[in-house]
C-alpha positions, -999 to +999 in steps of 0.1 A: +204+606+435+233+627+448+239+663+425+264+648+403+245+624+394+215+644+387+238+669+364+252+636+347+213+626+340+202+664+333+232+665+303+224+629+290+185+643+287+201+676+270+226+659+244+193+638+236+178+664+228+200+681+210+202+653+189+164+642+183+161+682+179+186+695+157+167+727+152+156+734+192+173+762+206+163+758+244+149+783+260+149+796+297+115+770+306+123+743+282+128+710+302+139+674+285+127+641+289+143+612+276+123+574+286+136+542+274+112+511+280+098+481+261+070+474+239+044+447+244+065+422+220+097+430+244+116+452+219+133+483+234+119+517+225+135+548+232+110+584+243+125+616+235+108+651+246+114+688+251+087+707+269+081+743+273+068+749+306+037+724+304+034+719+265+053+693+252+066+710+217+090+680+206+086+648+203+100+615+193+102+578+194+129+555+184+127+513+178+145+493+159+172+500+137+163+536+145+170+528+180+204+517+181+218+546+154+201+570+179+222+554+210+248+548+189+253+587+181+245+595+213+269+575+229+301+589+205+285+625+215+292+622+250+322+604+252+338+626+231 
């Protein structure tokens, strides 16, 4: 992945977390993670995370319904 692209991925994590996280104010060693897979039926499930340093202090997972309001906002949030 060229820089651009990892800035593009690093800012999709953020606005995630932002999101997920209303209340996080990031700090200087806070880091994002944001995962999307599938369960063992086959439905999608989407991983979000903010760590601080090593410990993980947010975390969330959507499915479902949940799932495609969460894309859905986040989506609208970064093509605004």
């Amino acid at each position: 992945m060229d820089s651009s692209e990892e800035r593009w991925v690093s800012a999709l994590r953020d606005q995630a977390a932002r999101l997920a996280f209303p209340e996080w104010v990031p700090g200087p060693d806070d880091w994002t993670s944001l995962y999307t897979s599938f369960e063992e039926g086959g439905a999608p499930l989407t991983e979000v995370a903010v760590y601080r340093g090593h410990d993980r202090i947010h975390y969330i997972r959507f499915t479902g319904n949940e799932l495609i309001a969460f894309w859905t906002k986040l989506v609208d949030r970064i093509a605004e």
